[in-house]
N, C-alpha and C positions, 0 to 999 in steps of 0.2 A: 734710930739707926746709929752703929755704933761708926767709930772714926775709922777701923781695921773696913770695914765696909765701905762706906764712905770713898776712903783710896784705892779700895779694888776696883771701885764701879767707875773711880776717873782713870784708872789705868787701863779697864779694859775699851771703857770709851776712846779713847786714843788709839787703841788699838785698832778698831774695830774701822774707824773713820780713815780715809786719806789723811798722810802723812800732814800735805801744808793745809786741811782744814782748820778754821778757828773752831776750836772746841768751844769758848765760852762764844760766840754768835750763835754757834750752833745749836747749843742749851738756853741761850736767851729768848731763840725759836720758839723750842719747841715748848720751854718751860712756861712761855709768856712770862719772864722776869727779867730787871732788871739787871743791868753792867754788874753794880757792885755787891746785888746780890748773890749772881751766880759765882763771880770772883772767889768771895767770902766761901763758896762750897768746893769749888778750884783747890783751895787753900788748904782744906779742911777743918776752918773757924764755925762753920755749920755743919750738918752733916744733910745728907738728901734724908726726904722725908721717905715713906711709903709711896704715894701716889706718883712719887717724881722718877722716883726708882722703876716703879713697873712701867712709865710713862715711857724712858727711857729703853730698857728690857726692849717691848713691844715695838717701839719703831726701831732698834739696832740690830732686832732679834738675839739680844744677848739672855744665857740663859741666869737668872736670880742663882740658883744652885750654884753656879761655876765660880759667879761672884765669890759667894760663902767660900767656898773651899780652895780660891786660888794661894797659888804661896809662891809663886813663881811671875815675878813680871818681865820674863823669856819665854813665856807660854802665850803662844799667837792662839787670839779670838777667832772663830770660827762663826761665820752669820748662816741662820740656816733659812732657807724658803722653801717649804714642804708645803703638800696639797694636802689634807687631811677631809675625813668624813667630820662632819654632815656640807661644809663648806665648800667643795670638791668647786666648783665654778668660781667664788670671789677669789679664791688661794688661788686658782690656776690664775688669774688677771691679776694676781699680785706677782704671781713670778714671773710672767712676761711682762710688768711693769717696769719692775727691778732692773729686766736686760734693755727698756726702754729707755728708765734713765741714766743707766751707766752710759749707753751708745750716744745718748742728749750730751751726757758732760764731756764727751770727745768732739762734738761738732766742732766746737768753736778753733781747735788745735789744728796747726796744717801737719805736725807729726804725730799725728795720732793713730796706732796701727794695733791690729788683732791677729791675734796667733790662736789656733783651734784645732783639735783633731775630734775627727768624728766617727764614730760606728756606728749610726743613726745618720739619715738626709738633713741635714743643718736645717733648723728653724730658718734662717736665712734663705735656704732655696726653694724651700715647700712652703710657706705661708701665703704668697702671692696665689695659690693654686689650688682652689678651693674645696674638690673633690677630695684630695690627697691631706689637707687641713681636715677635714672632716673624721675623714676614716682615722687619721692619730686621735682623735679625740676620743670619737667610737671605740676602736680599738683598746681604749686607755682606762675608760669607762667601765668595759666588756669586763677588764682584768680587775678593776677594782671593786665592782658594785655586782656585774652580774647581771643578768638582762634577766628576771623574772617570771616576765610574760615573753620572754624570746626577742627582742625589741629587734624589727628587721633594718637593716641598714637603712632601703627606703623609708621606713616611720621616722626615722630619727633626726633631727632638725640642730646644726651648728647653731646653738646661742646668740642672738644677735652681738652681745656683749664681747664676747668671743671673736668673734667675726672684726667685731670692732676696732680690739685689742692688736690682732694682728695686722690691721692694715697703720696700725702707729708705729709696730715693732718695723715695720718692712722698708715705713719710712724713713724713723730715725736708724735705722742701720746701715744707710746706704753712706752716710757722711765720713763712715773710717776711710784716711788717705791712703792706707797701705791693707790689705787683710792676706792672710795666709789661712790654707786649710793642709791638713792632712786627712787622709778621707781611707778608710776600711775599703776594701776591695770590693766585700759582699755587702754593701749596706745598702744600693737599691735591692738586689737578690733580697734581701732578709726581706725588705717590706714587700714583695712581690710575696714571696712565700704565707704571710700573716694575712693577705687578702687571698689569695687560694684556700687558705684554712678558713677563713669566714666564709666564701664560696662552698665550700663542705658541709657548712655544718648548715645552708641554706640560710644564711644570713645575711647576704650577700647575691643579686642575681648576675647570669654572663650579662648580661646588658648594661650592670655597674662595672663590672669587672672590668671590661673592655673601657668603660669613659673613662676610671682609676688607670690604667695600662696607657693610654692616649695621651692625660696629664703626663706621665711618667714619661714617655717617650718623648715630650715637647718638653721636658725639665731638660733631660738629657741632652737635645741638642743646641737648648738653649747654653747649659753649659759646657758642652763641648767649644759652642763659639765662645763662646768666656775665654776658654782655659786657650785656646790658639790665638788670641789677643790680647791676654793677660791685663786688661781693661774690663772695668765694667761699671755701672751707676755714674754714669754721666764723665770717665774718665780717671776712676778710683783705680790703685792698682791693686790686684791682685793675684794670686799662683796657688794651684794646686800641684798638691804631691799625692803619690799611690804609697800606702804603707804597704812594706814586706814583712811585718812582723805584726801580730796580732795585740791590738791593745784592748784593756778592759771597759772603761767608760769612754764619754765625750769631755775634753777639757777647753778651757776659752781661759785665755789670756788676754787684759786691755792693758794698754799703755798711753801714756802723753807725756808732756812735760811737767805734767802736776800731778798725775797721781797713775797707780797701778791698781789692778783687780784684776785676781783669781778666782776663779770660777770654775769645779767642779761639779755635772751634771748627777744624780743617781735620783733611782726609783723611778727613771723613765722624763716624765716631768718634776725636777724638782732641782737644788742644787745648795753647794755647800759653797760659800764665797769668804773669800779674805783681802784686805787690801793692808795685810802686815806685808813689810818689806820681806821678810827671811821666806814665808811662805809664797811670795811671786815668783822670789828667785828663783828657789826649788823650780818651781810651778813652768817659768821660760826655760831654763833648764833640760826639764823632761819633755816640752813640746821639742826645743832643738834637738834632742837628741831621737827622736822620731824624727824627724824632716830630716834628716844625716842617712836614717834607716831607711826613707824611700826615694821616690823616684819624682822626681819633678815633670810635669807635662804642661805647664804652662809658657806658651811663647815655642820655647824650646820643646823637643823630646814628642816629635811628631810624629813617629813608626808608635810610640808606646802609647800617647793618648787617642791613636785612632785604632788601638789595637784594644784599648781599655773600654772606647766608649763602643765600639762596633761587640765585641762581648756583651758588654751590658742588654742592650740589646735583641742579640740572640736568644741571650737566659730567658728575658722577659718574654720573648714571643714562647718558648718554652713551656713558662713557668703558668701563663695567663693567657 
């Protein structure tokens, strides 16, 4: 490995990690070496071998290429967690890892708060709820692989692993001291609509439809009482806001006293994360300036969130 390498792969490692992480503990980790060896590559008196580089790469998800061709060390690392074929199940448990232990390394902070906006039901509200965990999965499945033999909702069985995964995320998510959401208008509607369309094409019978509809409606008023006590997980605060302006993905914002992370959702399951400084900021930013754009209902704003959740409602009895 040449030295020009060498100091792209620590630059981007820095990038890539929280700001007050120790870099060289952190490669002592994972390298199983030595203080003054890694030091020596810190330095660039050594340079990283082959095996240490991809070693690296694969736990930061830093891509090799980007290495090669950086020339800019103002160019923020980008981490990526994508679900890919043939591994569709260990990748899905890697990326709700991911948001397990970012939500872990907040516990311990009493200011530790999440900013988010959603056009999708937050992993957050839907995981505890089995049927509705199911059908995203199905549903997710459906768009990527294809059911073959028609694979009916009934035949279909949530992974135990799966099943697993989510009662950790639901855990460790509850410890943020402060959360904020902004929440899409139509984002129960859309998932009503995606379960009428599997009801169509006979994939789906009324008898599921209706226990899916039942979850949804006990989601609802579980968080309706959420949102008029602005309390929830044991005394955590949190608020919802209604957007009036339509955004295109889901964003999540973490904060504490030690460190920030960015986290853009796409492909459904999957996300793009940063913990560079210049990219959070953006990143807070553009969530405040959504929460400016809507309407607050939590605590406060009680004609709007009993006018927001009694719609929802109606739709579903509509729609299902």
């Amino acid at each position: 490995m040449n030295q020009k390498f060498s100091e792209n792969l620590v630059s981007a490692i820095k990038d890539v990690l929280p700001d007050k992480t120790n870099v060289a503990i952190y490669l002592m980790d994972l390298l199983s070496l030595g203080k003054e060896a890694v030091y020596r590559r810190l330095r660039g008196a050594v340079s990283f071998d082959i095996e240490e580089s991809a070693l690296i790469s694969k736990d930061l998800n830093i891509s090799l290429d980007h290495i090669i061709g950086m020339k800019s060390k103002d160019k923020a690392v980008f981490s990526l967690n994508l679900i890919q074929r043939p591994d569709i199940q260990e990748d899905y448990c890697r990326f709700v890892d991911n948001y397990i232990h970012a939500f872990h390394r907040l516990k311990p902070y009493s200011n530790s708060k999440s900013y988010s906006a959603y056009n999708v039901i937050p992993f957050s509200f839907y995981t505890p709820y089995d049927l509705i965990s199911k059908f995203y999965w199905y549903k997710w499945l459906y768009q990527m692989q294809g059911f073959e033999n028609t694979l009916k909702f009934s035949e279909f069985t949530l992974p135990q692993k799966i099943s697993d995964v989510h009662k950790r995320f639901t855990e460790e998510s509850r410890f943020v001291e402060n959360s904020s959401f902004v929440l899409s208008r139509d984002m129960f509607i859309s998932l009503a609509k995606d379960v009428d369309f599997f009801l169509r094409l006979n994939l789906l019978t009324k008898e599921e439809v209706q226990q899916i509809k039942s979850e949804l409606l006990d989601l609802l008023t579980n968080l309706e009482s959420i949102a008029a006590s602005g309390v929830w997980n044991g005394g955590k605060e949190i608020s919802f806001y209604l957007s009036n302006l339509n955004f295109e993905s889901s964003y999540t914002y973490l904060e504490c006293s030690d460190f920030e992370l960015s986290i853009l959702r796409v492909f459904s399951f999957g996300s793009i994360h940063s913990f560079k400084n210049q990219v959070c900021e953006v990143h807070k930013d553009w969530l405040n300036s959504l929460r400016r754009s809507s309407t607050l209902i939590s605590q406060s704003g009680d004609v709007h969130r009993a006018e927001y959740f009694n719609e929802q409602k109606i739709l579903l009895d509509a729609i299902l």
